[in-house]
PDB file of N, CA, C and O in Angstrom, chain B, residues numbered from 101:
ATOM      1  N   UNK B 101     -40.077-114.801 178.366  1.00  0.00           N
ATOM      2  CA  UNK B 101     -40.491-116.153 178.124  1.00  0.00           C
ATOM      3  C   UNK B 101     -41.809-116.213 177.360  1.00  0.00           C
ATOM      4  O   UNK B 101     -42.343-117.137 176.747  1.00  0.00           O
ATOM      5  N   UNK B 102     -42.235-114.738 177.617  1.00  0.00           N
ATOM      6  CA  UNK B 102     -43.750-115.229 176.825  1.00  0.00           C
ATOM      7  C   UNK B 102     -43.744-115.161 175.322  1.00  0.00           C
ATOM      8  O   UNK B 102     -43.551-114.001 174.957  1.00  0.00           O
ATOM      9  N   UNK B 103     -43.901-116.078 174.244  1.00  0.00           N
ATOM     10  CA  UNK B 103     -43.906-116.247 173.184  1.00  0.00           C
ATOM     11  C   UNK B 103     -42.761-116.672 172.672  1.00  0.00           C
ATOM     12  O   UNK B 103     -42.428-116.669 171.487  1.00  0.00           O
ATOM     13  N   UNK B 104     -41.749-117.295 174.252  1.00  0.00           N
ATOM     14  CA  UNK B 104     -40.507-117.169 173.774  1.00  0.00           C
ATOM     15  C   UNK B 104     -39.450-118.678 173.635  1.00  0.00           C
ATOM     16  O   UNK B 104     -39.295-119.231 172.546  1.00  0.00           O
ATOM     17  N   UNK B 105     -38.748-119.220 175.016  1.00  0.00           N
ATOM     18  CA  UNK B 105     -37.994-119.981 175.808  1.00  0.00           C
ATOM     19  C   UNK B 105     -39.228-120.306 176.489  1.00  0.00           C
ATOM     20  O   UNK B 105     -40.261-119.724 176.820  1.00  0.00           O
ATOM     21  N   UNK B 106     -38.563-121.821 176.595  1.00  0.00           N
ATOM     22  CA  UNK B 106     -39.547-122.078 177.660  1.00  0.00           C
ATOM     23  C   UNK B 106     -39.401-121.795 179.071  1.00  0.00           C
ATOM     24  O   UNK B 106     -40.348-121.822 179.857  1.00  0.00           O
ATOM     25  N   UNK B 107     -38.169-121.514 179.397  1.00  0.00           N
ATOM     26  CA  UNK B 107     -37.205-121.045 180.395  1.00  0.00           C
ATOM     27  C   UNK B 107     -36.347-119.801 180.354  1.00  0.00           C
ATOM     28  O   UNK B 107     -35.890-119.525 179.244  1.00  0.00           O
ATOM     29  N   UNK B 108     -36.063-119.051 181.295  1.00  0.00           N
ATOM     30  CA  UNK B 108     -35.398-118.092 181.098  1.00  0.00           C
ATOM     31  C   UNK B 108     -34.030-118.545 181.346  1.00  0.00           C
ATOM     32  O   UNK B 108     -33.249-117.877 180.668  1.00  0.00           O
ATOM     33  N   UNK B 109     -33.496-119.350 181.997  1.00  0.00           N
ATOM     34  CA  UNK B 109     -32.049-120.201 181.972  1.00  0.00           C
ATOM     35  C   UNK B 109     -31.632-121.246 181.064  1.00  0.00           C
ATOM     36  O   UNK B 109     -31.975-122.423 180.956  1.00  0.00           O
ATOM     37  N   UNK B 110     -31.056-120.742 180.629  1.00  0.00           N
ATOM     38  CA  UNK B 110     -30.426-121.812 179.089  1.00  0.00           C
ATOM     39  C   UNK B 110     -29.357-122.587 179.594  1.00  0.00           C
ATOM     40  O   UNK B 110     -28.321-121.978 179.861  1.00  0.00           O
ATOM     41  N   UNK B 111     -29.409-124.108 179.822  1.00  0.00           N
ATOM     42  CA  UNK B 111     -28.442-125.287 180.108  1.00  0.00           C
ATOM     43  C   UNK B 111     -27.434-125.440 178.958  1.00  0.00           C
ATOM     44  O   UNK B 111     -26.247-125.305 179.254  1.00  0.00           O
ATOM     45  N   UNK B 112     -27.772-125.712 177.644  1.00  0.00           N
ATOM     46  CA  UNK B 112     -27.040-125.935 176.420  1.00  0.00           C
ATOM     47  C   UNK B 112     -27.502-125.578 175.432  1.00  0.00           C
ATOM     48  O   UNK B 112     -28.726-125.479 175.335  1.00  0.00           O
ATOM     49  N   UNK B 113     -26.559-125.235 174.260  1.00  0.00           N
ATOM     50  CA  UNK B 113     -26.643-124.836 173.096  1.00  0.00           C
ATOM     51  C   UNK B 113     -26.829-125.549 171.941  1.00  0.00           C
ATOM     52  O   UNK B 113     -26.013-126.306 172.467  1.00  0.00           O
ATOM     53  N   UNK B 114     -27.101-126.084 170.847  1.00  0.00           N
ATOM     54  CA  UNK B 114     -26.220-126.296 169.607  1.00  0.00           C
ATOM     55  C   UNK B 114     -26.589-126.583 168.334  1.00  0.00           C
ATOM     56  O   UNK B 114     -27.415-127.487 168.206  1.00  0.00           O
ATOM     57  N   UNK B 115     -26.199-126.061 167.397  1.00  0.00           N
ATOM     58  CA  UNK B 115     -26.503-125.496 166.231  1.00  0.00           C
ATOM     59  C   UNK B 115     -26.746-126.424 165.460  1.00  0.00           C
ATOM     60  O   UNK B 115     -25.584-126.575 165.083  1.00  0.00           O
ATOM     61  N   UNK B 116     -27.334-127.223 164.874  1.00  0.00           N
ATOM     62  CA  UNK B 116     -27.520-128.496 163.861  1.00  0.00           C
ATOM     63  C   UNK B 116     -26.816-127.376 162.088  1.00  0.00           C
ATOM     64  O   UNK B 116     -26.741-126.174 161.835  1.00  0.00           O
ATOM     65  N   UNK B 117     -26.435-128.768 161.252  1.00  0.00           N
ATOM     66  CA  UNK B 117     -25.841-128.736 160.022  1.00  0.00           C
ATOM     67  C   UNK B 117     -26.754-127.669 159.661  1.00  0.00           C
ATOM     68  O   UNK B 117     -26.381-126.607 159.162  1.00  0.00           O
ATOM     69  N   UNK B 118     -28.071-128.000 159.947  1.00  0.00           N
ATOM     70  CA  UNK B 118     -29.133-126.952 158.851  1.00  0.00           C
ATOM     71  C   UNK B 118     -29.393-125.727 159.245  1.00  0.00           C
ATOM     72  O   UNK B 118     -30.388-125.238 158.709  1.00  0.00           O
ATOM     73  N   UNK B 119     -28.653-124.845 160.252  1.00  0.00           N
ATOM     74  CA  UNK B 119     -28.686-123.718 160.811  1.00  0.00           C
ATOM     75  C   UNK B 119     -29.836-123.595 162.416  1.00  0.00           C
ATOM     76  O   UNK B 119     -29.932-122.630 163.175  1.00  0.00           O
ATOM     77  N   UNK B 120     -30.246-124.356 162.462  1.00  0.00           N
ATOM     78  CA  UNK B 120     -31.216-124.602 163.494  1.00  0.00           C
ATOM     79  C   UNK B 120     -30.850-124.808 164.744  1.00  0.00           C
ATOM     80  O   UNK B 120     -30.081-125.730 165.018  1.00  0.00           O
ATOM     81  N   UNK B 121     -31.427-123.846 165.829  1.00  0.00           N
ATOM     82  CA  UNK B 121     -30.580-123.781 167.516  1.00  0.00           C
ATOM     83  C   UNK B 121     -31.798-124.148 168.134  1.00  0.00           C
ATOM     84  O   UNK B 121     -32.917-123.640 168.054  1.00  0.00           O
ATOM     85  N   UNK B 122     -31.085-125.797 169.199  1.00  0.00           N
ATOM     86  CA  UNK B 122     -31.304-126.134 169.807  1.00  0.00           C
ATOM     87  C   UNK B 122     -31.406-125.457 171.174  1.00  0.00           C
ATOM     88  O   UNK B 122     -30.343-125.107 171.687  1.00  0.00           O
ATOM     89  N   UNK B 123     -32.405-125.256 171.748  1.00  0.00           N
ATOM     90  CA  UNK B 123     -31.542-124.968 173.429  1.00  0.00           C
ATOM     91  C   UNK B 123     -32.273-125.561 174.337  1.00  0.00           C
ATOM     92  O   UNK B 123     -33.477-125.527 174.081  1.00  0.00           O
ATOM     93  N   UNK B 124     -31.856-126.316 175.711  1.00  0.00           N
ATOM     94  CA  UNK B 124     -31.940-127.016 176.709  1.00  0.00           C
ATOM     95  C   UNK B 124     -32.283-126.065 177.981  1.00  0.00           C
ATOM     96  O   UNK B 124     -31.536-125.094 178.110  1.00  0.00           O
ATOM     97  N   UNK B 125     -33.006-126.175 178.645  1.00  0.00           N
ATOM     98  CA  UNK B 125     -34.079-125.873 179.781  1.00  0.00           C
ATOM     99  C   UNK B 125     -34.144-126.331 180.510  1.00  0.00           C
ATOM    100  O   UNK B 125     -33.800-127.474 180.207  1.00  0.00           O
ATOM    101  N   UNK B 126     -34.514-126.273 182.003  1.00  0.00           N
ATOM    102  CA  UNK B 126     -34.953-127.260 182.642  1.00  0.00           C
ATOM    103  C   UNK B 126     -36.380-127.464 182.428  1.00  0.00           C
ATOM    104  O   UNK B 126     -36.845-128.479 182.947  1.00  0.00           O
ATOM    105  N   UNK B 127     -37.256-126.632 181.705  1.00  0.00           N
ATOM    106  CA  UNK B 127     -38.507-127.009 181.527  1.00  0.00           C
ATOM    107  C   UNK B 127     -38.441-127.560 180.157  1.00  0.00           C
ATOM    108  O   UNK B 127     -39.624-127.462 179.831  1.00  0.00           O
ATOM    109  N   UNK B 128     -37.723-128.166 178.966  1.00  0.00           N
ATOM    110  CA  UNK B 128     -37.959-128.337 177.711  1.00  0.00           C
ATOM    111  C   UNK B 128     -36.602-128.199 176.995  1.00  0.00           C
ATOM    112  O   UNK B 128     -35.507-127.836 177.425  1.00  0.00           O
ATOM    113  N   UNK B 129     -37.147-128.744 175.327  1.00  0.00           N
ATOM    114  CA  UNK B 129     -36.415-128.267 174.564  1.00  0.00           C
ATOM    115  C   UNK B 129     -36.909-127.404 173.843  1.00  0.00           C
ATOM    116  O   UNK B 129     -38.082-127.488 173.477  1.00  0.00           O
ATOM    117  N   UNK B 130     -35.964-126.215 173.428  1.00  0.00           N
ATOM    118  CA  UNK B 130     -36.620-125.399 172.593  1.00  0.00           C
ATOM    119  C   UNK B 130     -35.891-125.307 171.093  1.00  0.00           C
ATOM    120  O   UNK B 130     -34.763-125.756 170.889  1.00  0.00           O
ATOM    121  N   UNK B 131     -36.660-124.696 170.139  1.00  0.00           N
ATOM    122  CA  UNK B 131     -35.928-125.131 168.220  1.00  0.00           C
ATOM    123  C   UNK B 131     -36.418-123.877 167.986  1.00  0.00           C
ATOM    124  O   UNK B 131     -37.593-123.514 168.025  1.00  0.00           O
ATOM    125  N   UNK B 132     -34.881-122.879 167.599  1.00  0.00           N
ATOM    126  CA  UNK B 132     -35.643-121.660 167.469  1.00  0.00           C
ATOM    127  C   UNK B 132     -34.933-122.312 165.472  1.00  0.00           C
ATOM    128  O   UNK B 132     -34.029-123.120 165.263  1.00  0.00           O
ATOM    129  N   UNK B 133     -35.741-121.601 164.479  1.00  0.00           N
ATOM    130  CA  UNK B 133     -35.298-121.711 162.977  1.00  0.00           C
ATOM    131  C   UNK B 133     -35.047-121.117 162.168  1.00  0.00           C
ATOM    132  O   UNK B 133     -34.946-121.332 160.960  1.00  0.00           O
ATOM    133  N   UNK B 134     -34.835-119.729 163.186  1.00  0.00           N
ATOM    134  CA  UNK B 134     -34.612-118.124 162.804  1.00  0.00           C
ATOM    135  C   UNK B 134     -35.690-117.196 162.184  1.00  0.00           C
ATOM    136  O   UNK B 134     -35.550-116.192 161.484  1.00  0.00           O
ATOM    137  N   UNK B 135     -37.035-117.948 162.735  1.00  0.00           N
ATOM    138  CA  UNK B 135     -38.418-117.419 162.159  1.00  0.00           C
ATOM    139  C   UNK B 135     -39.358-117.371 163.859  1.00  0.00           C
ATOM    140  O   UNK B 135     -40.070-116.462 164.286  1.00  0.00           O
ATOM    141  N   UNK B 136     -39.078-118.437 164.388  1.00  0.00           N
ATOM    142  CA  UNK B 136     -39.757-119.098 165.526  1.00  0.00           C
ATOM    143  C   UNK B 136     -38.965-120.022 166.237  1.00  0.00           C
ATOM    144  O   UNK B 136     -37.938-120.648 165.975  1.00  0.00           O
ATOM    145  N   UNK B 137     -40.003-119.907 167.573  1.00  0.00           N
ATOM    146  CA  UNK B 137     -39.432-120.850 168.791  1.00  0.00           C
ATOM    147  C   UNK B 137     -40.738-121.726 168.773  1.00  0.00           C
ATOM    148  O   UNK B 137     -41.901-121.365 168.593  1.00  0.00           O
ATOM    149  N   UNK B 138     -40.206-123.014 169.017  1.00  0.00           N
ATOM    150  CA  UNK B 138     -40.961-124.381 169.214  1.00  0.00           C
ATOM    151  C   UNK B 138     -40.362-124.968 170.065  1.00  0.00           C
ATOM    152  O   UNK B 138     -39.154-125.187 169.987  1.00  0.00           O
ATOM    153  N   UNK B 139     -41.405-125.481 171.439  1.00  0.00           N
ATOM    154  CA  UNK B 139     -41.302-125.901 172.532  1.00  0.00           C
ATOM    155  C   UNK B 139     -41.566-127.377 172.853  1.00  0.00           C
ATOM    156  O   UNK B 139     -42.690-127.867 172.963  1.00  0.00           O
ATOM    157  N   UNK B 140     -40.623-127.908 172.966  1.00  0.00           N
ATOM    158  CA  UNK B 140     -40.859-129.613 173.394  1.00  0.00           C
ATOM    159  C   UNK B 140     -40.665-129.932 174.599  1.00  0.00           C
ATOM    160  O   UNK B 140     -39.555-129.762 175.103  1.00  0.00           O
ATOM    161  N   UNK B 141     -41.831-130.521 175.386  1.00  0.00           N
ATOM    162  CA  UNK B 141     -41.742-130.714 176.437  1.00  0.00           C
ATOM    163  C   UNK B 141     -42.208-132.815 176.851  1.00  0.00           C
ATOM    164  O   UNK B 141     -42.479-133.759 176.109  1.00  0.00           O
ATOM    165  N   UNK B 142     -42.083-132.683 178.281  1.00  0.00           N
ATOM    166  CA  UNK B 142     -43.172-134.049 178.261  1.00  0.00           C
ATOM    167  C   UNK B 142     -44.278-133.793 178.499  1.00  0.00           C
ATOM    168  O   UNK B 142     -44.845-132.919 179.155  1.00  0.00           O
ATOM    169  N   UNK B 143     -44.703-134.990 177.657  1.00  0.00           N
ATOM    170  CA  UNK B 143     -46.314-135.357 177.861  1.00  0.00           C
ATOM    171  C   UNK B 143     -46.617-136.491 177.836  1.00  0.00           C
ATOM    172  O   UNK B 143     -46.670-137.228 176.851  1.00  0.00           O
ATOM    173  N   UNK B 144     -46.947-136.839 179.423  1.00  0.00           N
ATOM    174  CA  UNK B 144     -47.205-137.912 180.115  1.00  0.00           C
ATOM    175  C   UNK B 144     -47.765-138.915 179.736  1.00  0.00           C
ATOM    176  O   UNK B 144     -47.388-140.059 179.992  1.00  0.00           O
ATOM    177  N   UNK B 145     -48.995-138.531 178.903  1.00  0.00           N
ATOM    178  CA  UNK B 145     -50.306-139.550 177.845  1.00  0.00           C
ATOM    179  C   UNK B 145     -49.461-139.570 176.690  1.00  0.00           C
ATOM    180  O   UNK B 145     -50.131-140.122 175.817  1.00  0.00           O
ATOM    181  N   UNK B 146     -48.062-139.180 176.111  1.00  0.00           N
ATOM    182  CA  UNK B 146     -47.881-139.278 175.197  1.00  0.00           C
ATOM    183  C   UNK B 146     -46.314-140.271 175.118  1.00  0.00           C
ATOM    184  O   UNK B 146     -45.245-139.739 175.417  1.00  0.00           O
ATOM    185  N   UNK B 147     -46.374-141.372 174.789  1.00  0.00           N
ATOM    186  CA  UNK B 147     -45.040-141.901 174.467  1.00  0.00           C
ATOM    187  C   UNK B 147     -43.852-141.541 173.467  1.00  0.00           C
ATOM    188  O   UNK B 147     -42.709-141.999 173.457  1.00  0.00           O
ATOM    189  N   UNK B 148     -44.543-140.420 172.477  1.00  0.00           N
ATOM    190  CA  UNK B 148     -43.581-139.859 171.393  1.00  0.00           C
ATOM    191  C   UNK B 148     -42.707-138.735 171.988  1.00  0.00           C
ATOM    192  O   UNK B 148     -41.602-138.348 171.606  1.00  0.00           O
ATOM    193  N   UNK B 149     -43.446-138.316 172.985  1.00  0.00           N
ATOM    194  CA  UNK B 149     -42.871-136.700 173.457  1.00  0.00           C
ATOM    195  C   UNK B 149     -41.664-137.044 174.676  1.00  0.00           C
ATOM    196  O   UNK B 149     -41.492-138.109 175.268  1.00  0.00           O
ATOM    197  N   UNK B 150     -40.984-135.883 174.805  1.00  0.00           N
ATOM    198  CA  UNK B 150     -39.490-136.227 175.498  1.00  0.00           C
ATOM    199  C   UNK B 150     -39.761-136.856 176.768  1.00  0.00           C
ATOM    200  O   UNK B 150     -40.820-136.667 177.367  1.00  0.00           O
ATOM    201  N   UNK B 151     -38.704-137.702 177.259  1.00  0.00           N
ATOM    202  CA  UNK B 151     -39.263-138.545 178.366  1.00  0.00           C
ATOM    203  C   UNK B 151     -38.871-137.949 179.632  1.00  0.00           C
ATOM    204  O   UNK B 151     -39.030-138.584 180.675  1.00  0.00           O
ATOM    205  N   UNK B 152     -38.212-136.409 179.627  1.00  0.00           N
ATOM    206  CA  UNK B 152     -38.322-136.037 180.825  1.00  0.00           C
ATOM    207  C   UNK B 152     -38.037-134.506 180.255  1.00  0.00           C
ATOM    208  O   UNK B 152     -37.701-134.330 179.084  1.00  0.00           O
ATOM    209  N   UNK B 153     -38.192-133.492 181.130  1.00  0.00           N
ATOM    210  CA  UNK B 153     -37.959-131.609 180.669  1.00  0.00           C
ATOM    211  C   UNK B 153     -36.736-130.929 180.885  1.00  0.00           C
ATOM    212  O   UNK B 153     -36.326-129.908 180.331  1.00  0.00           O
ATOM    213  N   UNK B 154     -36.079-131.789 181.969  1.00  0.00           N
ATOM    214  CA  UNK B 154     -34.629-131.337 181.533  1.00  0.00           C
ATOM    215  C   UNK B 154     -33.472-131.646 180.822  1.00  0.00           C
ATOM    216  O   UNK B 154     -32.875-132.679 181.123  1.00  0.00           O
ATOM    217  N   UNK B 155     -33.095-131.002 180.021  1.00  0.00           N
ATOM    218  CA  UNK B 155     -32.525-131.073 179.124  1.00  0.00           C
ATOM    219  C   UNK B 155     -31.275-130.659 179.391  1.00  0.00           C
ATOM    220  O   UNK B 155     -31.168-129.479 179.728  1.00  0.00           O
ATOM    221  N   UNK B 156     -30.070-131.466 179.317  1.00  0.00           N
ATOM    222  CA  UNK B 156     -28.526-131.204 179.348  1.00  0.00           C
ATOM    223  C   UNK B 156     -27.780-132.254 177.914  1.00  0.00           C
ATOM    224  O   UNK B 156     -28.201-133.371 177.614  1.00  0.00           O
ATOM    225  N   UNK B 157     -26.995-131.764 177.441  1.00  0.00           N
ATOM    226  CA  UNK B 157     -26.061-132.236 175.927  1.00  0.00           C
ATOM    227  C   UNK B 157     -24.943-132.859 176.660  1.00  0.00           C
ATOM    228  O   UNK B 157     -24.001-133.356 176.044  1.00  0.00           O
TER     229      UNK B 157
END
């Protein structure tokens, strides 16, 4: 997990048109782009960010 998932249990998968994998957590979403992983989580002070960390499709 370190540098990695935000979770070591993966809920869901799925691949967008532009080659880009989604995956679902119970702590987040993660966007790997075949370079890097980017971690979206909530943030409470923040109204843009996901409105809760688990993630199911």
């Amino acid at each position: 997990m370190e540098n990695g998932l935000s979770q070591s249990s993966v809920k869901c998968v799925l691949v967008d048109e532009r080659g880009v994998m989604w995956i679902g957590t119970r702590f987040g979403l993660n966007r790997f782009d075949r370079e890097k992983i980017t971690v979206y989580q909530e943030e409470r002070e923040n109204p843009n960010s996901l409105p809760y960390n688990d993630i199911v499709f």
